[in-house]
PyMOL Python script that loads the backbone (N, CA, C, O; Angstrom):
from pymol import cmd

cmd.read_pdbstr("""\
ATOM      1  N   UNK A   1      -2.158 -13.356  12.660  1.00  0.00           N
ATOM      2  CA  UNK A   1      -3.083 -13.773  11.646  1.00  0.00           C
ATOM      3  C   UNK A   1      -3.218 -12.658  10.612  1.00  0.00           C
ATOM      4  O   UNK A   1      -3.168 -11.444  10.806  1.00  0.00           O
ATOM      5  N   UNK A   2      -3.359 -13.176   9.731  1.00  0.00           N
ATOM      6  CA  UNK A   2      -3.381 -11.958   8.465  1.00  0.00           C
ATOM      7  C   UNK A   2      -4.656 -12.204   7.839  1.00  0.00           C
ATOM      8  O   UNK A   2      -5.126 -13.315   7.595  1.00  0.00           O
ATOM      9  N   UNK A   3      -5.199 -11.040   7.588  1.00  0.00           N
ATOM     10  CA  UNK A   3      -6.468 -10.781   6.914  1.00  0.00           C
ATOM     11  C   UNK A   3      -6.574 -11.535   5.472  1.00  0.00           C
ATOM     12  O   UNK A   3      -5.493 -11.789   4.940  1.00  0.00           O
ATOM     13  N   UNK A   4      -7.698 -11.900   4.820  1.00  0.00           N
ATOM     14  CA  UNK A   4      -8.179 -12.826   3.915  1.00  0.00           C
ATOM     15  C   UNK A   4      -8.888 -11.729   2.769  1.00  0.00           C
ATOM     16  O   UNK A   4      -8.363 -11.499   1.680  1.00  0.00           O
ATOM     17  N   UNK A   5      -9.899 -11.240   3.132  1.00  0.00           N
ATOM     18  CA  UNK A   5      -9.620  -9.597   2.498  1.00  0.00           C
ATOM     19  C   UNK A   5      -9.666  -8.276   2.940  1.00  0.00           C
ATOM     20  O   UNK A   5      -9.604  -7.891   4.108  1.00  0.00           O
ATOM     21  N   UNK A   6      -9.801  -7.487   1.745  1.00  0.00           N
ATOM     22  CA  UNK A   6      -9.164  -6.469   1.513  1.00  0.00           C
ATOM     23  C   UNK A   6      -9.771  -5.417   2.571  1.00  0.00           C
ATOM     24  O   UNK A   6     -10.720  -5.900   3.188  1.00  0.00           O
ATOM     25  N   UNK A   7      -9.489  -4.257   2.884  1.00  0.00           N
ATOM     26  CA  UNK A   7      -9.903  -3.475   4.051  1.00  0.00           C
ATOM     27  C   UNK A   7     -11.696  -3.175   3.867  1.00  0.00           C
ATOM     28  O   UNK A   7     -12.733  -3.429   4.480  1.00  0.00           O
ATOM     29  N   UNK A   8     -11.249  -2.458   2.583  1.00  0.00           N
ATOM     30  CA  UNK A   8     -12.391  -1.955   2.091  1.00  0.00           C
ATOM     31  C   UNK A   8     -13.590  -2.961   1.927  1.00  0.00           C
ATOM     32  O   UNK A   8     -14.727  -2.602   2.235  1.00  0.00           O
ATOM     33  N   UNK A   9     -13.441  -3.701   1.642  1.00  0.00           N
ATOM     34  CA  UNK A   9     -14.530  -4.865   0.863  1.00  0.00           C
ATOM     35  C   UNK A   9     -14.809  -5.585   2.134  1.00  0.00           C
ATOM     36  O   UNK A   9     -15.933  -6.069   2.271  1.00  0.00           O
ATOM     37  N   UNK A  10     -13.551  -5.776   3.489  1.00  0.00           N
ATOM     38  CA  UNK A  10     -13.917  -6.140   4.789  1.00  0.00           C
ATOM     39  C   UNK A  10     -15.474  -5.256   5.413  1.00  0.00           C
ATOM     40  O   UNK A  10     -16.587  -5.712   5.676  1.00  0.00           O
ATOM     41  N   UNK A  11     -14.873  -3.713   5.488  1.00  0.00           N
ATOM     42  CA  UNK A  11     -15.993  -3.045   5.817  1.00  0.00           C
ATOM     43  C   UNK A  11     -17.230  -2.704   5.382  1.00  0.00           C
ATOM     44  O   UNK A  11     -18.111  -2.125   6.017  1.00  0.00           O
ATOM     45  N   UNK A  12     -17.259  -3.288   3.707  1.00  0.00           N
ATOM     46  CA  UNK A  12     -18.382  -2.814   3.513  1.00  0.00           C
ATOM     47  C   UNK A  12     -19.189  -4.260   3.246  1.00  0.00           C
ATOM     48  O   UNK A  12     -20.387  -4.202   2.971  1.00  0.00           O
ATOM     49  N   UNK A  13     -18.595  -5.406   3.322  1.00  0.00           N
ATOM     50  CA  UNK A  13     -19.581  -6.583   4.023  1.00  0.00           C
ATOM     51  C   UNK A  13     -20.043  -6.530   5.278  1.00  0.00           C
ATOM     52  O   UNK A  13     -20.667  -7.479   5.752  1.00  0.00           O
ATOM     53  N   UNK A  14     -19.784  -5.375   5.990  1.00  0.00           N
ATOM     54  CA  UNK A  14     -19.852  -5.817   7.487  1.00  0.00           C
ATOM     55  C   UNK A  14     -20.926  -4.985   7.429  1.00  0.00           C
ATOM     56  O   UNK A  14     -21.896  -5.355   8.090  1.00  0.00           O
ATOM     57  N   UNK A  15     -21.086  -3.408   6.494  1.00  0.00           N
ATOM     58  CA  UNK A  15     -21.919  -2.469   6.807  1.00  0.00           C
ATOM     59  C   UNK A  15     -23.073  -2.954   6.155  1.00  0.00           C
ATOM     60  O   UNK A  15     -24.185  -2.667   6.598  1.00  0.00           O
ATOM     61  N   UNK A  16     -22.874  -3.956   4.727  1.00  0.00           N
ATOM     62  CA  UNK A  16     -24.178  -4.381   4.439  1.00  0.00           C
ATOM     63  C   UNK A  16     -24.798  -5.507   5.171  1.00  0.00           C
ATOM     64  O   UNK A  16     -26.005  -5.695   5.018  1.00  0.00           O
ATOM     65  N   UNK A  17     -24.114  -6.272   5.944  1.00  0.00           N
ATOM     66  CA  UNK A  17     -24.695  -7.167   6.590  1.00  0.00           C
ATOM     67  C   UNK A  17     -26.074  -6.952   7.610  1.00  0.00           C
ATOM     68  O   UNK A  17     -27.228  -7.257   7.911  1.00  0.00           O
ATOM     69  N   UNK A  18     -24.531  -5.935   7.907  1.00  0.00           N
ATOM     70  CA  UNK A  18     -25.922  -5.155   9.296  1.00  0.00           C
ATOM     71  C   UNK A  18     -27.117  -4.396   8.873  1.00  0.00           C
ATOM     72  O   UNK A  18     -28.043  -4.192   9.657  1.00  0.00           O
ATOM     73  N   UNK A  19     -27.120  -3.968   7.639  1.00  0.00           N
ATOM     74  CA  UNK A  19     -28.303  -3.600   7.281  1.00  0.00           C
ATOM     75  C   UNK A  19     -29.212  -4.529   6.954  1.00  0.00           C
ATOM     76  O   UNK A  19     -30.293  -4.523   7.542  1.00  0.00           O
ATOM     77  N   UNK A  20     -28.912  -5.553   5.895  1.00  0.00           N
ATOM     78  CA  UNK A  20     -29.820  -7.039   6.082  1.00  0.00           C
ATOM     79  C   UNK A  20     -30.196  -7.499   7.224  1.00  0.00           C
ATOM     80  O   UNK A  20     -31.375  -7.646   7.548  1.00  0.00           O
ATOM     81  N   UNK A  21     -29.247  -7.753   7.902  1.00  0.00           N
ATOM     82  CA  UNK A  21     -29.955  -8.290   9.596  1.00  0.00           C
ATOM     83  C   UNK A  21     -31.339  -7.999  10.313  1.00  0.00           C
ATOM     84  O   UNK A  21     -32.261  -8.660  10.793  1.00  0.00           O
ATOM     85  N   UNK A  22     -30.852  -6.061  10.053  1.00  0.00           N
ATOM     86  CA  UNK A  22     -32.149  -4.806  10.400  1.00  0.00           C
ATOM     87  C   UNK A  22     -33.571  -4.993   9.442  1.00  0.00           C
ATOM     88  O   UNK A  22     -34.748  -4.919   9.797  1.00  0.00           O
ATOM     89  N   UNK A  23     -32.970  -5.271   8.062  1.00  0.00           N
ATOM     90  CA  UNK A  23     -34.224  -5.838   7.116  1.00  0.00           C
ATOM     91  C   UNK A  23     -35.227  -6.799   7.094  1.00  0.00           C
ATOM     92  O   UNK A  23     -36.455  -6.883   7.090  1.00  0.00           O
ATOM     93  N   UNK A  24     -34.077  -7.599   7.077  1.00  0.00           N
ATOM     94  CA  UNK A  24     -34.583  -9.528   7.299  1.00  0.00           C
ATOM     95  C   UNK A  24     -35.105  -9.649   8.632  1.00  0.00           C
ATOM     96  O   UNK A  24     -36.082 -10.384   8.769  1.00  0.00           O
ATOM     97  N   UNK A  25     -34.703  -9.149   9.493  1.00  0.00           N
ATOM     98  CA  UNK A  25     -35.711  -9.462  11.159  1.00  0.00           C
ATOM     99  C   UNK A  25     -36.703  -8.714  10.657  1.00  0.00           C
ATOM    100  O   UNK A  25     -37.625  -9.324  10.116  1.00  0.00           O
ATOM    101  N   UNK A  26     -36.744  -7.561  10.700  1.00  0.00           N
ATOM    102  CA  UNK A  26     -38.658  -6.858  10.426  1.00  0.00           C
ATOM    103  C   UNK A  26     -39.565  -7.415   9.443  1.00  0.00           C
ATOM    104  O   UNK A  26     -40.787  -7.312   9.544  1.00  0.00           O
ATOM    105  N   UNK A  27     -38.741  -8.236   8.118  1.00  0.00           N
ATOM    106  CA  UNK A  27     -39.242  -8.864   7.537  1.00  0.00           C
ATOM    107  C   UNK A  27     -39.942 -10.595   8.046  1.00  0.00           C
ATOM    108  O   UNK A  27     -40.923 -11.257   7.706  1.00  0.00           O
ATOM    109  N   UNK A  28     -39.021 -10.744   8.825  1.00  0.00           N
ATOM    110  CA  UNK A  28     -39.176 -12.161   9.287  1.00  0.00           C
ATOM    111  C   UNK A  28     -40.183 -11.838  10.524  1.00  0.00           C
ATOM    112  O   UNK A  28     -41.009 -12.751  10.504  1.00  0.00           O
ATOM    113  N   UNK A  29     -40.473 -10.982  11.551  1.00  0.00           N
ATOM    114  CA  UNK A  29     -41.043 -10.421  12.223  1.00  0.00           C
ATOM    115  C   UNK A  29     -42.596 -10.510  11.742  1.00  0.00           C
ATOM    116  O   UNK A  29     -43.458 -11.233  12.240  1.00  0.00           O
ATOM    117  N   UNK A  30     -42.765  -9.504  10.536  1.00  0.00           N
ATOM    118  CA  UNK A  30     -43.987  -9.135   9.900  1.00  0.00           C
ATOM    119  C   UNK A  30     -44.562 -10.508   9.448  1.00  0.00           C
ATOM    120  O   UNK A  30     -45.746 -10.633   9.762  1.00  0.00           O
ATOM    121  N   UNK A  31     -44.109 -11.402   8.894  1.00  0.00           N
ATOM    122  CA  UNK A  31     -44.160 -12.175   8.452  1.00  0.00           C
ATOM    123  C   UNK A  31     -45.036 -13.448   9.577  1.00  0.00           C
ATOM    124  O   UNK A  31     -46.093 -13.953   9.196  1.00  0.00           O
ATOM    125  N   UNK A  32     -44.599 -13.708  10.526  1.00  0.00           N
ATOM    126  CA  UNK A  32     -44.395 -14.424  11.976  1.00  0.00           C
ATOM    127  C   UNK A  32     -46.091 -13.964  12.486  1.00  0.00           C
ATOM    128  O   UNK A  32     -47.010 -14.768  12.639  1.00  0.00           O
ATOM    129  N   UNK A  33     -46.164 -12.583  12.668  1.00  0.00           N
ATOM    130  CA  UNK A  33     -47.503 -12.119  13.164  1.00  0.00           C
ATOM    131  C   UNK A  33     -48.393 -11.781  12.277  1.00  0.00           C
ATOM    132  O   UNK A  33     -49.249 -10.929  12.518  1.00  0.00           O
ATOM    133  N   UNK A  34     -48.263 -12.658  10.689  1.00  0.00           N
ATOM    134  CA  UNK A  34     -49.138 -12.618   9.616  1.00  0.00           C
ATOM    135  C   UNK A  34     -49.780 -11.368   9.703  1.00  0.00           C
ATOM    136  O   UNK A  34     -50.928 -11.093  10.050  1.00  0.00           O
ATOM    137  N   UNK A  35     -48.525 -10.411   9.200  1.00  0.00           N
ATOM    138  CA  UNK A  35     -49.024  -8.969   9.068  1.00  0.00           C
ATOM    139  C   UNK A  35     -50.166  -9.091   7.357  1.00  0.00           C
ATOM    140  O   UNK A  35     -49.880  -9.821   6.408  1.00  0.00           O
ATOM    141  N   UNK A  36     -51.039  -8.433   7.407  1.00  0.00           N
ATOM    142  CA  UNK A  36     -51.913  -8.734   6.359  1.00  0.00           C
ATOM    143  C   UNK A  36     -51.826  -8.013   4.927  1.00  0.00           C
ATOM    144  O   UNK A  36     -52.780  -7.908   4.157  1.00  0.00           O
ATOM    145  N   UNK A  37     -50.520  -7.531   4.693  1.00  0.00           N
ATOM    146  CA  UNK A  37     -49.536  -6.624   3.641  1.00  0.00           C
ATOM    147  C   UNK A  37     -48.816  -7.933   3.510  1.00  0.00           C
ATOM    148  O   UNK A  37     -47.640  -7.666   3.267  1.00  0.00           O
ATOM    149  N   UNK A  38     -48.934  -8.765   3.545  1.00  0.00           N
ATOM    150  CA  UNK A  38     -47.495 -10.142   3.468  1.00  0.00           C
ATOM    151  C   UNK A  38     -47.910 -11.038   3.432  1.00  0.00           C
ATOM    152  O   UNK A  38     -47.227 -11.725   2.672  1.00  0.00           O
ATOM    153  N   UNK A  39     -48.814 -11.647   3.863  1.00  0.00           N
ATOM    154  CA  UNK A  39     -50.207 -12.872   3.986  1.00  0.00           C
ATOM    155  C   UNK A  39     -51.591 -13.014   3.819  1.00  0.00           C
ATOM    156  O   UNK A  39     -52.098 -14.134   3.874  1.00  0.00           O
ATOM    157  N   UNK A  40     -52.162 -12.153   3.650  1.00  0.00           N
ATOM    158  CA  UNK A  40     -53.315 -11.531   3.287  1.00  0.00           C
ATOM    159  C   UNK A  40     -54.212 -11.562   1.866  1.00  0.00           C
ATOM    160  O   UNK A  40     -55.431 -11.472   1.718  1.00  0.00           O
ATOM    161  N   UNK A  41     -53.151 -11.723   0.890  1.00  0.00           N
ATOM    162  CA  UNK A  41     -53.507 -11.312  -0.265  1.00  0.00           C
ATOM    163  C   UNK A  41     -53.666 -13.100  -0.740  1.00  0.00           C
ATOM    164  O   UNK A  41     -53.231 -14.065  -0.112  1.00  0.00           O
ATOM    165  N   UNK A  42     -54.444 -13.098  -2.061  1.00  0.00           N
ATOM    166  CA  UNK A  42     -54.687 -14.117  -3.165  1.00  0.00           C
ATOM    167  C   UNK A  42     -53.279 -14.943  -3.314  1.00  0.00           C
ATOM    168  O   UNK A  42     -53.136 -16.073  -2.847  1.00  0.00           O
ATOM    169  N   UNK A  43     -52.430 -14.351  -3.907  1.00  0.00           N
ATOM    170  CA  UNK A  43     -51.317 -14.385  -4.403  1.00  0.00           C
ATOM    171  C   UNK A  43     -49.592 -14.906  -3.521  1.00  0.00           C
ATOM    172  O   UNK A  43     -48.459 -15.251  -3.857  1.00  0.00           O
ATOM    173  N   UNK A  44     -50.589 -14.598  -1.939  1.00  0.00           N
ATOM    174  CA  UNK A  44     -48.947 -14.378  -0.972  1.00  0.00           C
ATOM    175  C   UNK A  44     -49.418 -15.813  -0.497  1.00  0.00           C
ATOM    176  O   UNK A  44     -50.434 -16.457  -0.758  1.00  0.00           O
ATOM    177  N   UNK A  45     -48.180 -16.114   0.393  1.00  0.00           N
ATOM    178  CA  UNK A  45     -48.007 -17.313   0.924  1.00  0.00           C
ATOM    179  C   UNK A  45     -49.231 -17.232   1.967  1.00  0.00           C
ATOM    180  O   UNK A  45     -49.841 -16.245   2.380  1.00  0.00           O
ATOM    181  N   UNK A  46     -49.382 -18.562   2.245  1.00  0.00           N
ATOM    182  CA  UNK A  46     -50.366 -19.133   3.409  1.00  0.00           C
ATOM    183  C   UNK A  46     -50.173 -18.967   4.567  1.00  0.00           C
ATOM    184  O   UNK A  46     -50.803 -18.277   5.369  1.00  0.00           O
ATOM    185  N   UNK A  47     -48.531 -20.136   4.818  1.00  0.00           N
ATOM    186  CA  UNK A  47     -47.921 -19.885   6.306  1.00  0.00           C
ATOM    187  C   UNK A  47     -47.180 -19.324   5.988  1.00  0.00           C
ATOM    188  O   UNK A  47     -46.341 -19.595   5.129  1.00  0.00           O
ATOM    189  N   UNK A  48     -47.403 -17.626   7.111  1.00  0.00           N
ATOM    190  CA  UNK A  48     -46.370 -16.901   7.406  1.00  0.00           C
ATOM    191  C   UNK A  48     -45.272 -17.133   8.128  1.00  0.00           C
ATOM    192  O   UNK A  48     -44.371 -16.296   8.180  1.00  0.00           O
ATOM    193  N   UNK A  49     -45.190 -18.814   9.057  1.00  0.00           N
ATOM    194  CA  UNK A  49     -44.622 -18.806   9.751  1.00  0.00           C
ATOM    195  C   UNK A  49     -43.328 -20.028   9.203  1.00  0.00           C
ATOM    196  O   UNK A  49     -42.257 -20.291   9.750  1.00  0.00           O
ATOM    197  N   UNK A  50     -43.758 -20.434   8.302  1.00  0.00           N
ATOM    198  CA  UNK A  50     -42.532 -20.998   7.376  1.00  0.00           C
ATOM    199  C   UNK A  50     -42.213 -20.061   6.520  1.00  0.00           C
ATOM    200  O   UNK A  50     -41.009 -20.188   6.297  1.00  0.00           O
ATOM    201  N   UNK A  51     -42.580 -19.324   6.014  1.00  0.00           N
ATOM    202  CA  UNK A  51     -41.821 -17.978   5.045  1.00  0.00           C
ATOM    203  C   UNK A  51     -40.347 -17.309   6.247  1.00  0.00           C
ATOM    204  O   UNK A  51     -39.142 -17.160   6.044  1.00  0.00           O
ATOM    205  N   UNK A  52     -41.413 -17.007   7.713  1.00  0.00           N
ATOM    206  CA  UNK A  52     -40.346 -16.561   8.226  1.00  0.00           C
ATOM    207  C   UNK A  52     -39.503 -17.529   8.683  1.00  0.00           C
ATOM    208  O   UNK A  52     -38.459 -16.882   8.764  1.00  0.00           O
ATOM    209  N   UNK A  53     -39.286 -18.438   8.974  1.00  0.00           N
ATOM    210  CA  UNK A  53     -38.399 -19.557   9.439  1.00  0.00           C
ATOM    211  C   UNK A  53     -37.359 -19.557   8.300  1.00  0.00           C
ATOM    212  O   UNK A  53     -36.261 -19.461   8.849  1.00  0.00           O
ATOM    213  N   UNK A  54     -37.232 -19.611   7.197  1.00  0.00           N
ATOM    214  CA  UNK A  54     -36.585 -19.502   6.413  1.00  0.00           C
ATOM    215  C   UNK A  54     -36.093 -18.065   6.098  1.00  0.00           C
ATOM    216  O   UNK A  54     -35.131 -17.867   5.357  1.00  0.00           O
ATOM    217  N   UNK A  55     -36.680 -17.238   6.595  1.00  0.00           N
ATOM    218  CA  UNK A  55     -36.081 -16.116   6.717  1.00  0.00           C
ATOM    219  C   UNK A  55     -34.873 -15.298   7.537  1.00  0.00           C
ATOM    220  O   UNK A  55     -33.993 -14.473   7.288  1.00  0.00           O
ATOM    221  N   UNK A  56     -35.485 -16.186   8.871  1.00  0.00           N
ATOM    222  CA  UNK A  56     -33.934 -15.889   9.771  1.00  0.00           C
ATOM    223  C   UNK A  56     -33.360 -17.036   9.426  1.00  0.00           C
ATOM    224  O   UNK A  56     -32.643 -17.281  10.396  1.00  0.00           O
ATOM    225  N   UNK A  57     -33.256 -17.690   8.838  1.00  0.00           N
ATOM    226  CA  UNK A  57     -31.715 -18.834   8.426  1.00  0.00           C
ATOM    227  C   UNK A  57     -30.798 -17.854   7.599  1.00  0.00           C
ATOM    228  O   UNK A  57     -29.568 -17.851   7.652  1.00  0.00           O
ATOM    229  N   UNK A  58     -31.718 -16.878   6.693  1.00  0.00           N
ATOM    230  CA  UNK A  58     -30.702 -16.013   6.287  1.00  0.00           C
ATOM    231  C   UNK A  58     -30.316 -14.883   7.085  1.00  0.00           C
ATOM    232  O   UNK A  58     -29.289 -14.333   6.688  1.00  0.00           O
ATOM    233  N   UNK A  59     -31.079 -14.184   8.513  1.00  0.00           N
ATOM    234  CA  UNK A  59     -30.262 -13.703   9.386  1.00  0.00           C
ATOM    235  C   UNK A  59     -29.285 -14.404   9.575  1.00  0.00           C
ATOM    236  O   UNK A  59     -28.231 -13.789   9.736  1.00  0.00           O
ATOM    237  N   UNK A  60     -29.237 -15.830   9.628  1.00  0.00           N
ATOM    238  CA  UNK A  60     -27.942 -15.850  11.171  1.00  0.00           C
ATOM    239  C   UNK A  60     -27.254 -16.434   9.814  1.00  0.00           C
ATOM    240  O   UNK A  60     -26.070 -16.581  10.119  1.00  0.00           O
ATOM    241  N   UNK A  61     -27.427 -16.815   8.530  1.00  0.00           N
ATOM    242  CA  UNK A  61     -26.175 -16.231   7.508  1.00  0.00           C
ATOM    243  C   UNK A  61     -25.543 -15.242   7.450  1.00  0.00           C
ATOM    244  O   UNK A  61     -24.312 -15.264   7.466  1.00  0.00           O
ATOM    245  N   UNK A  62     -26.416 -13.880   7.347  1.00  0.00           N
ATOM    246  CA  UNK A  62     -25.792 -12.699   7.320  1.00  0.00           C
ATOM    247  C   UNK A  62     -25.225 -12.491   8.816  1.00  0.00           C
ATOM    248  O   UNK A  62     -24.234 -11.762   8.868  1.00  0.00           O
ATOM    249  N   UNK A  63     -25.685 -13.007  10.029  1.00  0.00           N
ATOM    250  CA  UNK A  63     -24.703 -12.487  11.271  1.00  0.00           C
ATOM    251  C   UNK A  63     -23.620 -13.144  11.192  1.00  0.00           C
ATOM    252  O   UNK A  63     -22.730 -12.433  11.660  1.00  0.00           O
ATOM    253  N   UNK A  64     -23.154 -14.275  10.796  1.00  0.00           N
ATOM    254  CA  UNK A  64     -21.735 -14.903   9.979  1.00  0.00           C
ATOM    255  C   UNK A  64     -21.199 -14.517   9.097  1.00  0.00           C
ATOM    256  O   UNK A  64     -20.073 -14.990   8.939  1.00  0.00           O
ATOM    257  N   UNK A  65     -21.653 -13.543   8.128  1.00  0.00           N
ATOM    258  CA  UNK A  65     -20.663 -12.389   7.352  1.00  0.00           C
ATOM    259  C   UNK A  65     -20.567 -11.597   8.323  1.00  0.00           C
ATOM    260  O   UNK A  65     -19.406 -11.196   8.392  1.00  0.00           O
ATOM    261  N   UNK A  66     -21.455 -11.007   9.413  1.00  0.00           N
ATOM    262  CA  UNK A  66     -20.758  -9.831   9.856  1.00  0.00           C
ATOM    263  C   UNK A  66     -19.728  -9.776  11.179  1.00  0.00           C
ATOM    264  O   UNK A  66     -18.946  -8.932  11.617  1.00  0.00           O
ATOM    265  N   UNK A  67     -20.068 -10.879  11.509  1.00  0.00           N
ATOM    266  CA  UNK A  67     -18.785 -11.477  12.180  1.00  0.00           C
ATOM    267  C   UNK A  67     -17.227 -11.467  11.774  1.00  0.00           C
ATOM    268  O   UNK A  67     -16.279 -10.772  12.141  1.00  0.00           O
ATOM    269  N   UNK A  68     -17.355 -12.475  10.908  1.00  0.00           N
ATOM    270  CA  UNK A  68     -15.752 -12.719  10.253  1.00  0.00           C
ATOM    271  C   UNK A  68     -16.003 -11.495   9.041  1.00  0.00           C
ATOM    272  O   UNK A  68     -14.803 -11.646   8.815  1.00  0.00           O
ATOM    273  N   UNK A  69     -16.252 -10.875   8.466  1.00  0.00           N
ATOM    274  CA  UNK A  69     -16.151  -9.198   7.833  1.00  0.00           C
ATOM    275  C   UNK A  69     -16.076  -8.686   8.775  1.00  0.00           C
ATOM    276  O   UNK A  69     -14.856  -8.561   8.661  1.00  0.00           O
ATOM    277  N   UNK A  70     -16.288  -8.196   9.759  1.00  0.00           N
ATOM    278  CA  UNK A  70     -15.752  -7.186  11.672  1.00  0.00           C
ATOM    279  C   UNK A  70     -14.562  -7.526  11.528  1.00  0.00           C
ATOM    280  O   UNK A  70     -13.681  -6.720  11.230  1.00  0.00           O
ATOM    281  N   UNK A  71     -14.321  -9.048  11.761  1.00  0.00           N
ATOM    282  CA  UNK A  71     -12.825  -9.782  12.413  1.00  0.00           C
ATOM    283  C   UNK A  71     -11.982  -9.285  11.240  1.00  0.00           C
ATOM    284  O   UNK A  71     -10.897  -8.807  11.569  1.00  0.00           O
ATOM    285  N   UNK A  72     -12.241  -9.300  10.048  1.00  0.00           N
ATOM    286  CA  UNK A  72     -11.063  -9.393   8.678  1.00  0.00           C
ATOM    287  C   UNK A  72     -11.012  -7.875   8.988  1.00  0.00           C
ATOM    288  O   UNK A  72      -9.831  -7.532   8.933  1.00  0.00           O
ATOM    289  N   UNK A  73     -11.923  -6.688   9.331  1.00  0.00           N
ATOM    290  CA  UNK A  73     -11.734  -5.501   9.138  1.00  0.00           C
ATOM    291  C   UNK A  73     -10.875  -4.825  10.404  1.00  0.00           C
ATOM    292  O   UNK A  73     -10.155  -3.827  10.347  1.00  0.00           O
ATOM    293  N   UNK A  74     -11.142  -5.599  11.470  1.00  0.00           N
ATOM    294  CA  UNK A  74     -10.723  -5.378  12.441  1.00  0.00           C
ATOM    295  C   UNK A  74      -8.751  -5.497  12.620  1.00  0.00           C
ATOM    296  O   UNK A  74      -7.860  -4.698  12.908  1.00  0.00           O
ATOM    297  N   UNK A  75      -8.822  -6.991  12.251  1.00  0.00           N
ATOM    298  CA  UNK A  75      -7.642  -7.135  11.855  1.00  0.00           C
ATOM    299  C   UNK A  75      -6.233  -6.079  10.595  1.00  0.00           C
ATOM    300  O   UNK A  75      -5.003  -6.107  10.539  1.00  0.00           O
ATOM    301  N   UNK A  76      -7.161  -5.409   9.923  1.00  0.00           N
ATOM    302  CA  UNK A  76      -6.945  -4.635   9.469  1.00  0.00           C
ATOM    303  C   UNK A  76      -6.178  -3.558   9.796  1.00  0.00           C
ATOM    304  O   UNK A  76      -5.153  -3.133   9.262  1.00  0.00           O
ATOM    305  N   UNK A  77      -7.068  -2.995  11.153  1.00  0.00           N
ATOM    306  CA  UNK A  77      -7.137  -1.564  12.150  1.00  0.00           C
ATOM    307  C   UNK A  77      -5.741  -2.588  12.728  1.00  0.00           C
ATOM    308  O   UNK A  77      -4.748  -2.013  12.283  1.00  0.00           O
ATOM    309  N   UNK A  78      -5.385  -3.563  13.344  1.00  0.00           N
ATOM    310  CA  UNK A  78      -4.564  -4.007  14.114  1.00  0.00           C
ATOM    311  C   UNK A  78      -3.156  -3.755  13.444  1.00  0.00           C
ATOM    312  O   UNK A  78      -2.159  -3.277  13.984  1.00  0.00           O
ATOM    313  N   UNK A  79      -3.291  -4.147  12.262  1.00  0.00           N
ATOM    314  CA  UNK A  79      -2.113  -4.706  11.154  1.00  0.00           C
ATOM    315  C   UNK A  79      -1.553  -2.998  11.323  1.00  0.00           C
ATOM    316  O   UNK A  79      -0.389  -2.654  11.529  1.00  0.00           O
ATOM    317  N   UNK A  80      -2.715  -2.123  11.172  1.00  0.00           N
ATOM    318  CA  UNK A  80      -2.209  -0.425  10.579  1.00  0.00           C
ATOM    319  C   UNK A  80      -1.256   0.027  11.363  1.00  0.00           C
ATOM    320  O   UNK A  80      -0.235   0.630  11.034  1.00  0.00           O
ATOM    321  N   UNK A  81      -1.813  -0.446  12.979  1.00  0.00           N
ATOM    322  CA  UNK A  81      -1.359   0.082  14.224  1.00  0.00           C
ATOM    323  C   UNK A  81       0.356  -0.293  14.226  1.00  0.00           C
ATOM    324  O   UNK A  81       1.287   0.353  14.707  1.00  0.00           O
ATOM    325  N   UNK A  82       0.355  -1.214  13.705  1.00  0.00           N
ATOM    326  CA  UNK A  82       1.575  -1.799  13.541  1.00  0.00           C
ATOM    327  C   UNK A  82       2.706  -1.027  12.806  1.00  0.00           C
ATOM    328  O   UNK A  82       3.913  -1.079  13.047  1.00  0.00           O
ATOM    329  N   UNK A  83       2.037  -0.275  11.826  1.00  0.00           N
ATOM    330  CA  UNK A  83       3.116   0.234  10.798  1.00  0.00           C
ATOM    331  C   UNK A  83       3.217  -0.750   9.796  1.00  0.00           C
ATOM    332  O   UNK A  83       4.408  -1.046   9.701  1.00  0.00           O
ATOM    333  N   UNK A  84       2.719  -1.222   9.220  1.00  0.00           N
ATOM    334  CA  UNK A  84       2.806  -2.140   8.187  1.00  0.00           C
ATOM    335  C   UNK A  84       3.041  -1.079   6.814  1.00  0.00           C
ATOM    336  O   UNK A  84       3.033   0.143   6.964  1.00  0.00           O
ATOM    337  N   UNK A  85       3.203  -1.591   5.761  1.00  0.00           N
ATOM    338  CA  UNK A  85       3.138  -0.997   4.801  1.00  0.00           C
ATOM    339  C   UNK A  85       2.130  -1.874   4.116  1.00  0.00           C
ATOM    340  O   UNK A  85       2.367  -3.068   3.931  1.00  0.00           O
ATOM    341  N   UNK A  86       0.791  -1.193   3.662  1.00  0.00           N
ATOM    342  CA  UNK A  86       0.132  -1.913   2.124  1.00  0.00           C
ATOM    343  C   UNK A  86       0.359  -1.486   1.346  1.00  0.00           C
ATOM    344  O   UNK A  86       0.786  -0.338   1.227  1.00  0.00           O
ATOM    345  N   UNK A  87       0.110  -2.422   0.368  1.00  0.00           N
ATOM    346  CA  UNK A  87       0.289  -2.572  -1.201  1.00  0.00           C
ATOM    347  C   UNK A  87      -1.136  -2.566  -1.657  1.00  0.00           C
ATOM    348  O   UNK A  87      -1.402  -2.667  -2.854  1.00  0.00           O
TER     349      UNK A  87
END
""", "prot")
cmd.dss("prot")
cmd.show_as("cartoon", "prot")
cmd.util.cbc("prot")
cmd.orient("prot")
């Protein structure tokens, strides 16, 4: 199987993913136990617990970039081992 992209752009979807993941859960977290910095105010949402529901839909988006971005980067490390030549 041959990679879809490029090495670089493999790894650094994978490194930002995982940082969203780390974001978006504490966010979706805080959110869930109507931390009062997030729900509290005039202005913020009501239910914290539909803010966060919609919040991990975009975790387990971002754990599907960092999946197949791992696999494309990974594949990468495989292809090298090989002796390939890139272009």
């Amino acid at each position: 199987m041959k990679p879809v992209v490029s090495a670089m752009q493999a790894w650094s979807c994978t490194v930002i993913s995982f940082f969203a993941i780390i974001i978006l859960t504490v966010l979706a977290a805080l959110y869930r136990s109507g931390h009062e910095e997030l729900v509290g105010g005039v202005d913020d949402p009501a239910d914290g617990k539909a803010v966060s529901g919609t919040v991990f839909t975009a975790v387990f988006v971002y754990i599907g970039f960092f999946v197949f971005c791992g696999l494309q980067g990974m594949l990468h490390v495989r292809e090298s081992r090989r002796g390939a030549i890139s272009l």
